[in-house]
C-alpha positions in Angstrom: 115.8 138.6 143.3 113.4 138.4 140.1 112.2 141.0 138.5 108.6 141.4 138.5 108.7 141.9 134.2 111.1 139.2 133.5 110.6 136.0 133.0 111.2 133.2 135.6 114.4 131.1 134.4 113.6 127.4 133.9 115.8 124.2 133.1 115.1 120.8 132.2 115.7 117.7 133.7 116.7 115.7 131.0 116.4 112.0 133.1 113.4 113.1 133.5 113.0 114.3 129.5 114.3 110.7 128.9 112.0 108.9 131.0 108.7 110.9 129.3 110.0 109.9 126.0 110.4 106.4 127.0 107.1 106.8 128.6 105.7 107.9 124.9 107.1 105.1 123.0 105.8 102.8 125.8 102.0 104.3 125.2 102.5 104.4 121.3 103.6 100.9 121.2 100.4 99.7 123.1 98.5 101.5 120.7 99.9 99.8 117.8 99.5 96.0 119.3 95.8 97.2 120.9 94.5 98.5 117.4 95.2 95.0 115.9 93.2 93.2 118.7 90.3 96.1 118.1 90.3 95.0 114.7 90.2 91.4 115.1 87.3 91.6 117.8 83.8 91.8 117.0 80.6 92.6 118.8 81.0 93.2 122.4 84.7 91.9 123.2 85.1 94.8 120.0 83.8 97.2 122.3 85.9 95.8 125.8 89.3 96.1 123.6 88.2 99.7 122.6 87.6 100.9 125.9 90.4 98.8 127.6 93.0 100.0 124.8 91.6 104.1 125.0 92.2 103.6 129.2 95.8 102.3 128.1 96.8 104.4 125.6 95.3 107.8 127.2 97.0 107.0 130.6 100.0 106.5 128.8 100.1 110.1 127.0 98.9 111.9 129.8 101.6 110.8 131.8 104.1 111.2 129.4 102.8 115.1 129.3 102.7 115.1 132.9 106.2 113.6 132.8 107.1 116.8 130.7 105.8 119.4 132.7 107.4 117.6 135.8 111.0 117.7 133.7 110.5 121.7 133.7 112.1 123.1 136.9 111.4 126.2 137.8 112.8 128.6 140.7 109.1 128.6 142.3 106.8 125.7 143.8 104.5 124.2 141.5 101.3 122.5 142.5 98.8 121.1 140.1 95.2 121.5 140.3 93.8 118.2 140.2 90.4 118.3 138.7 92.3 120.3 135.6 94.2 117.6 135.5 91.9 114.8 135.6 89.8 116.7 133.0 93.3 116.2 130.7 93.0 112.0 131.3 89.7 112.2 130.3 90.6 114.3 127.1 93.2 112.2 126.1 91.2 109.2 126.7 88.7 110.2 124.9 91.0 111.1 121.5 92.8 107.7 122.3 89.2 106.0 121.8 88.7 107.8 118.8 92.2 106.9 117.3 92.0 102.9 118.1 88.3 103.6 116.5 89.7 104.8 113.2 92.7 102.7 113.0 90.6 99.7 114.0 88.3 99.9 110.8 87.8 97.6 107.7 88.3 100.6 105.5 89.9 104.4 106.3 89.5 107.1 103.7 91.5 109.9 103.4 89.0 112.1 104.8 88.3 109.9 108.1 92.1 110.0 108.4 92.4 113.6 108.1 89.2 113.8 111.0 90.5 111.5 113.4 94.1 113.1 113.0 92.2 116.7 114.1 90.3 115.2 117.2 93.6 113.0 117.8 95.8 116.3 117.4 93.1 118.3 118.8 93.2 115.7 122.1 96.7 115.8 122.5 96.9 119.9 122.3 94.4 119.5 125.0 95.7 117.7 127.1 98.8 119.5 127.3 97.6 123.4 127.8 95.0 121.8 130.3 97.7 120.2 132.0 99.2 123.6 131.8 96.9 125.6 133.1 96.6 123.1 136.2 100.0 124.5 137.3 99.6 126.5 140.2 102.5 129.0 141.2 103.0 132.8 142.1 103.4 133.6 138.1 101.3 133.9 135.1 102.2 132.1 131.8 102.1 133.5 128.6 102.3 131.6 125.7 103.7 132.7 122.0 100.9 132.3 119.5 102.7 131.1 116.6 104.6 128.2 118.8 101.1 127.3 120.0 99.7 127.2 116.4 102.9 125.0 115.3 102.6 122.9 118.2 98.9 122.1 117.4 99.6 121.4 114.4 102.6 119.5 114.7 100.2 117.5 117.1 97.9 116.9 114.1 100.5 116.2 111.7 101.9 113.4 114.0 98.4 112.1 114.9 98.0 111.6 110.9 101.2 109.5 110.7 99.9 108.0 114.0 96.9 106.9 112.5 98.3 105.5 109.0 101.3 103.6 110.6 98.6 101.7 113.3 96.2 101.5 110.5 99.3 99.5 108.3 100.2 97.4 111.1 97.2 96.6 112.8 96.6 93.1 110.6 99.0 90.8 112.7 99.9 89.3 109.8 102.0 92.5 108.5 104.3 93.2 111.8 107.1 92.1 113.6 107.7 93.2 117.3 110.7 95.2 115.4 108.7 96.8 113.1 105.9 97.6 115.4 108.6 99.1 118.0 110.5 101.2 115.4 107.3 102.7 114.7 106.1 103.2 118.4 109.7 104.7 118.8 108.7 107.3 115.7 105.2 108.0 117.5 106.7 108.4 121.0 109.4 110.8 119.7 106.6 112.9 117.5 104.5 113.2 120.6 107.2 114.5 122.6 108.1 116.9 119.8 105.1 118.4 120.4 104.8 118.5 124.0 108.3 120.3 124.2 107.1 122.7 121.6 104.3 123.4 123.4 106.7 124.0 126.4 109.0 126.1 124.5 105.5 128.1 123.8 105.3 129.4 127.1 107.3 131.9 129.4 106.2 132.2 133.5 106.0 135.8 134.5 105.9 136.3 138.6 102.9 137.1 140.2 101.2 137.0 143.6 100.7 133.5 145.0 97.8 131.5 143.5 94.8 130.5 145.0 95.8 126.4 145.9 92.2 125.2 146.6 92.1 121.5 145.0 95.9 121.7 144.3 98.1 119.1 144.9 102.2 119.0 144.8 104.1 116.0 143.3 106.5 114.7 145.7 109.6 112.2 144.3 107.5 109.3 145.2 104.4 110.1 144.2 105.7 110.9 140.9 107.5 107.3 140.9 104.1 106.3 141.9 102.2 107.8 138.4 105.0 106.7 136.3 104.7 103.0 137.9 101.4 102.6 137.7 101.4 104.1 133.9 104.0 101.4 132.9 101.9 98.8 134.8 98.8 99.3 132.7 100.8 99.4 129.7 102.8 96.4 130.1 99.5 94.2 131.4 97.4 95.7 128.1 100.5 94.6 125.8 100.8 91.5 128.4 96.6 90.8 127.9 96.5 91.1 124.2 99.6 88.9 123.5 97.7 86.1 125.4 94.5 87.1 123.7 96.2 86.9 120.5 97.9 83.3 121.2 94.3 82.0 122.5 92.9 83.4 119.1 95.9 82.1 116.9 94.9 78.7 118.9 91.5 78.8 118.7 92.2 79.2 114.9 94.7 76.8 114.5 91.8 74.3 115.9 88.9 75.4 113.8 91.1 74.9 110.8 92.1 71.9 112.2 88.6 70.7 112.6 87.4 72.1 109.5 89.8 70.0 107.7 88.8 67.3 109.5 85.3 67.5 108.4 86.2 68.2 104.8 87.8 65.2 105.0 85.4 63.4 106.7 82.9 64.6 104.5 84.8 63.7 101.9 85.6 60.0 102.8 81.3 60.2 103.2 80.7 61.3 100.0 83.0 58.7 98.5 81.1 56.2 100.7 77.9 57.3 99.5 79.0 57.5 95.6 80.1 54.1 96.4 76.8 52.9 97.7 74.8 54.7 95.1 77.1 53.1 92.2 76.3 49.2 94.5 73.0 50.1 94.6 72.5 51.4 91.0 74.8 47.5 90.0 72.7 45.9 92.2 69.6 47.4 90.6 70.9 46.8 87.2 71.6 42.5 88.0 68.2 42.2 90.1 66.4 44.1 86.7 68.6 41.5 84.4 67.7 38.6 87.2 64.5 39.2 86.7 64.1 39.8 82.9 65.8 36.4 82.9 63.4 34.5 84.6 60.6 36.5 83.0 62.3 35.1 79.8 62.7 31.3 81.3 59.4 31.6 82.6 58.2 32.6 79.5 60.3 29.9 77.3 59.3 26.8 79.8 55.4 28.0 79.4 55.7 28.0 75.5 57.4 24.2 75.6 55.5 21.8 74.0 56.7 19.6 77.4 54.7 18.7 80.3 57.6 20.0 83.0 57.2 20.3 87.0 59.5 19.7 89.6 59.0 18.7 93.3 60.5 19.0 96.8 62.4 15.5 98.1 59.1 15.3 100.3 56.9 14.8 97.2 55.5 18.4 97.3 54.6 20.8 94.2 57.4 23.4 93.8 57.0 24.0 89.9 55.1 22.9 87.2 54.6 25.4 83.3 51.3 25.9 81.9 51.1 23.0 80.0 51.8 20.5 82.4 48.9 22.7 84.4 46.2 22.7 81.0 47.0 18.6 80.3 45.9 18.4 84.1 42.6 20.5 83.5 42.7 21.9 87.2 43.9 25.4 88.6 46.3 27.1 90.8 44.2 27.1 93.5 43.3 23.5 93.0 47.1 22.1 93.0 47.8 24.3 96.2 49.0 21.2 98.6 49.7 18.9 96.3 52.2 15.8 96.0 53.3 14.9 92.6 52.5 11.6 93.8 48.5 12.8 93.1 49.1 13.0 89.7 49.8 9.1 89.3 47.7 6.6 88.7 47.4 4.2 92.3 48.4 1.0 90.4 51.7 2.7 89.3 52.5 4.9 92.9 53.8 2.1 94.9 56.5 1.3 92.4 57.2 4.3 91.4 57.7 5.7 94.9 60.2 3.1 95.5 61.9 4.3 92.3 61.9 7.8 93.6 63.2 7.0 96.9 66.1 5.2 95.6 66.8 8.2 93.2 66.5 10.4 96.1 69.0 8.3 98.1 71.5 7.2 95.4 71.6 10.8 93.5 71.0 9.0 89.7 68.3 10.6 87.4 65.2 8.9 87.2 64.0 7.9 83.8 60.1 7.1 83.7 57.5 6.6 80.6 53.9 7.1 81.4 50.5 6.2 79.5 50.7 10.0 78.4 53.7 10.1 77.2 57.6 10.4 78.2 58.5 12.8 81.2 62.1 12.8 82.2 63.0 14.0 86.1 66.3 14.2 87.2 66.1 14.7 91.3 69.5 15.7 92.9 
């Protein structure tokens, strides 16, 4: 029989200690991978990861608190009342949110460290005296005030070191799976610490029977149950971000990929175009000297003291200087049409046609003299 002022006696079942531990290390090392794919995201899919990774993480540490409180055997029934202990997944959802939140920033100061750690610490004290006062027996618990203080603050002291480590690791590029699990391993065990603390804070005095409205016992299975579908959402969240990181280191890869490709494009373009510029500028330059060169030949076969013009092999006008065009007396306009042949006198065309012709045919320059002097034509 118990006495009425003594204590019930309780034990621990430490497979069951063993698996909330594991349990622990499991939630804090989701924690760690999800606060580098918080960081990463932006905008909305920022805002998915966050909630995704708070659902994750707070399952995780509620049931490794329900875990504990299972592990405590004691020589009475237990039930739990079930909206008491849903309001303890919400708590430790909601400091899970705010954890990922601060860890998941560009920049954390000391004094947004030391704020999240409270709510963090604060969260996690919660969740375990709300989860202990959903325990519905025939006793009464009493708790030891200074083992509730330490474990609260043992709760914020881990929840600082918590923070800091995810906040170190949560670029990708500064972790390993090893480091990242040695470090989930020192979170899992810190969290524990302070569950069992908080346990160790409290002693079960008998009392009459409780009322059990909205209380629920935990059977074998249904506690295989929790702990399965715990390790379930953690392994698909660690599962989910692994892909999402690969697709992201992919999608990377490519855009890098790409952007090289168009700096090099771009490049070879802007060689191209110096290229054409410099053809242009060469081309430019020879047309400008082309031209300044026949300005300078026009000018020099103007000046000439000779009558010169030259004609097609049909007999047209294709060139003629100015003094060729003032010993004529006509105009531009008036030689527009014109044969050479209607610059020779009739009496001298016929023979001198026949002289062309054969020059034209044989390729030898023709040689003439003229009342008005001597005028040389060489006709290839």
């Amino acid at each position: 029989m118990i006495s009425a002022n003594a204590g019930l006696p309780g034990f621990y079942d430490y497979g069951e200690v063993a698996r909330s531990v594991l349990i622990a290390i499991a939630a804090s090392y989701a924690a760690l991978d999800l606060a580098g794919r918080v960081t990463a995201a932006m905008g909305r899919v920022r805002l998915v990861w966050l909630s995704g990774g708070a659902v994750a993480m707070g399952l995780g540490i509620w049931e490794m608190h329900f875990k504990g409180m299972i592990a405590f055997r004691l020589p009475v029934p237990v039930q739990y009342h079930w909206p008491t202990a849903l309001a303890a997944l919400m708590v430790a959802i909601f400091a899970s949110a705010v954890a990922l939140y601060v860890a998941s920033r560009q920049k954390m100061s000391a004094a947004e460290a030391l704020a999240g750690s409270v709510i963090m610490g604060g969260g996690i004290a919660g969740i375990h005296y709300l989860l202990m006062a959903a325990m519905r027996m025939p006793a009464v618990t009493r708790f030891s005030p200074l083992l509730v203080t330490c474990s609260i603050l043992l709760a914020i002291l881990f929840s600082l070191i918590g923070l800091l480590m995810a906040f170190g690791l949560r670029e990708e590029t500064r972790w390993s799976i090893g480091s990242r699990l040695g470090s989930a391993t020192v979170m899992g065990i810190a969290i524990s610490t302070m569950h069992y603390t908080g346990m160790a804070a409290a002693s079960f005095i008998p009392a009459p029977p409780p009322d059990l409205s909205h209380a629920v016992s935990v059977s074998p299975i249904g506690n295989s149950g929790v702990v399965m579908v715990t390790l379930i959402v953690l392994v698909a969240a660690v599962i989910t971000s692994s892909v999402d990181r690969r697709a992201s280191a992919e999608i990377q890869r490519l855009n890098q990929e790409l952007e090289r490709r168009v700096a090099e494009r771009t490049s070879q373009l802007e060689a191209a175009n110096q290229a054409l510029r410099k053809e242009i500028a060469e081309r430019e330059r020879a047309e400008e000297t082309v031209r300044r060169s026949e300005e300078h030949l026009r000018l020099v076969i103007d000046t000439t003291p000779a009558m010169i013009h030259s004609a097609r092999p049909d007999g047209y006008l294709d060139f003629f200087n100015k003094r060729w065009l003032e010993y004529l007396g006509v105009s531009l306009d008036d030689l527009l049409g014109w044969r050479w042949t209607s610059v020779i006198h009739p009496d001298d065309l016929a023979q001198l046609v026949d002289k062309w012709q054969t020059s034209l045919a044989t390729g030898k320059p023709l040689r003439l003299k003229h009342d008005f002097g001597v005028l040389t034509e060489n006709i290839a």
